[in-house]
N, C-alpha and C positions, 0 to 999 in steps of 0.2 A: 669487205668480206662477202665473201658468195656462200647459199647456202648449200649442203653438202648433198643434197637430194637431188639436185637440181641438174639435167642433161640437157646437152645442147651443141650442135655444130658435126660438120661432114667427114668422116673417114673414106679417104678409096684407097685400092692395092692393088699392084700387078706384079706378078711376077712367073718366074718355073720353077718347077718340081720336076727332078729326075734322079729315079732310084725306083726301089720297092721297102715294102714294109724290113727288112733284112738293111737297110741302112739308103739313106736317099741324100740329095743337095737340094738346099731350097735357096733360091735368091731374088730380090723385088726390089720394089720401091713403094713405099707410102706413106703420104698425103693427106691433114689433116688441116681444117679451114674453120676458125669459129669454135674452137674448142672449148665446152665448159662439162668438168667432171671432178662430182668429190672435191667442192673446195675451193677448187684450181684453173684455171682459165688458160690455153694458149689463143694467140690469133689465126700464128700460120707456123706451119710443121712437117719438115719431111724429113724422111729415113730413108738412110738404104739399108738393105738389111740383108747378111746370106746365113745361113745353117751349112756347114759343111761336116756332111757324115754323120746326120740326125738321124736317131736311137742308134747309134753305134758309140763302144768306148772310147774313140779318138773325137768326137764330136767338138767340134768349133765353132765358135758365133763370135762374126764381126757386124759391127751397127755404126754407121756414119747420120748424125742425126742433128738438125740445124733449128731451131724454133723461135719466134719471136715477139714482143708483147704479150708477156707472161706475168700470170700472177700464181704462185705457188706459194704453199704453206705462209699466205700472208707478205709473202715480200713481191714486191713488183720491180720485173726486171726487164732491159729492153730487149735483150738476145741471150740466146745458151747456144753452143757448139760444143758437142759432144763425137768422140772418133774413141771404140773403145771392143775390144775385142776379148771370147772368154776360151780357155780351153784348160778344163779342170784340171786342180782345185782352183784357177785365181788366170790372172790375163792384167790387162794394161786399159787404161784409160789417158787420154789428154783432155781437157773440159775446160773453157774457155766461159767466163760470165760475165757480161756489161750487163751495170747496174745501170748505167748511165754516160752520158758523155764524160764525165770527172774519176767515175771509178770503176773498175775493173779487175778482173782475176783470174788465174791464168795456174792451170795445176798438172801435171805428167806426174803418172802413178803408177806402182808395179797393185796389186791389190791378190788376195786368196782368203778364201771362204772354206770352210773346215766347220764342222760337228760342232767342236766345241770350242773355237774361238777366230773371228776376223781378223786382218790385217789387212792394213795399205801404208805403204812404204812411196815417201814424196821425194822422186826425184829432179822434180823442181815446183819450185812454188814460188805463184808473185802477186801481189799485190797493190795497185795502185789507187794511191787517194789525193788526186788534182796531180800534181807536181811531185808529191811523197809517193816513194815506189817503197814498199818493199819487197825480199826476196830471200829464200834460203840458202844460207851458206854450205850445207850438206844436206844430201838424201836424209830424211828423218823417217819414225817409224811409232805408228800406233797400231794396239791390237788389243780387243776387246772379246770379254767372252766372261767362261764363268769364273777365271781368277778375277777379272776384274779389269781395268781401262790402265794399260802401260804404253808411256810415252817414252821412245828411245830416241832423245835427242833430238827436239825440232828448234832449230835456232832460227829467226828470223832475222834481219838486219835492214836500215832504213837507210837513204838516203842522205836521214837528217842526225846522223847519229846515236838512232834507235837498236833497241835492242828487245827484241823477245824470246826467251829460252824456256822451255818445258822440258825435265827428264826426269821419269820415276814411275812409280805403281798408286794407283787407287785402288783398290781391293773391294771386294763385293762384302768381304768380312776383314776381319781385322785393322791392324795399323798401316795408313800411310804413308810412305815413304815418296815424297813429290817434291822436286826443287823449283822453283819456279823465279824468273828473273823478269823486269819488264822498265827499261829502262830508255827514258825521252820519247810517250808515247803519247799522243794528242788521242785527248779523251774521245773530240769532234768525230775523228776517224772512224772510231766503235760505234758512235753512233751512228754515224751513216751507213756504216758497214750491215747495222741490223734494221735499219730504215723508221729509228726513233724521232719520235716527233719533238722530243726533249730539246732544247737548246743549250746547249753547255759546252765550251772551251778550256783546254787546261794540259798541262806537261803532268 
């Protein structure tokens, strides 16, 4: 654990700006060496990054961004790749995460942010743990806000003749309505998945 006070390591940036205050384009690149902030630790880190038609209502942000020997929110990962662009309410991400040489994870998303409730809709998902891959059989979709956290059909499917299915509402109030399936699922996976120190095997 890092403490969260704690600052450390090099930012630089270059880039151009052309436009005026009535609507501009920005685009760069930057470079980040030794990073420790709130928590979180990178090694080494670059974006590219452009604003197209910043303070204006068409305004678009695409960020191409690669970083590596990370430690975030407690999980230590060897690499993230992230390609992911916005242009309101919502945009697309691809996000790529090795945990390790053995496992990996690999996501393409439609995503939209709204007042009063998020979505991101997975139009694919994969999962890999050594040899066991999994992967979505259809686009799935979560959206959270103040009715509450609904899950529109995320099936996952294994290699080894696994199954994981989610479809229904959690409510912020009220009754439950959540199917939940999970069938030939190696416990080891989950552990690793969340980088427990636990040792335990099991279907």
């Amino acid at each position: 654990s890092l403490r969260r006070d704690t600052l450390a390591g090099s930012v630089s940036a270059s880039g151009q700006i052309v436009g005026g205050l009535g609507g501009f384009n920005l685009t760069g690149v930057a470079e980040g060496l030794g990073i420790v902030a709130m928590g979180n630790r990178v090694q080494r880190a670059q974006v590219d990054y452009s604003w197209i038609g910043a303070l204006t209502d068409s305004a678009q942000i695409r960020l191409r961004a690669n970083a590596d020997t990370i430690v975030a929110a407690g999980f230590a990962l060897d690499s993230v790749v992230v390609r992911g662009d916005y242009l309101a309410p919502g945009g697309t991400a691809q996000v790529a995460i090795f945990q390790n040489t053995d496992r990996d994870y690999t996501l393409n998303a439609r995503y939209a942010i709204r007042p009063e409730q998020r979505e991101i809709t997975f139009d694919a998902l994969r999962l890999r743990f050594d040899t066991t891959r999994w992967s979505a059989v259809a686009p799935g979709t979560i959206r959270w806000g103040q009715p509450g956290i609904e899950i529109d059909s995320l099936d996952l499917r294994s290699n080894t003749n696994g199954r994981v299915f989610a479809d229904g509402l959690v409510p912020t109030d009220g009754v439950a309505d959540l199917r939940l399936v999970v069938q030939n699922f190696q416990i080891g996976d989950l552990l690793g998945l969340v980088q427990s120190d636990l040792e335990a095997q099991g279907i």
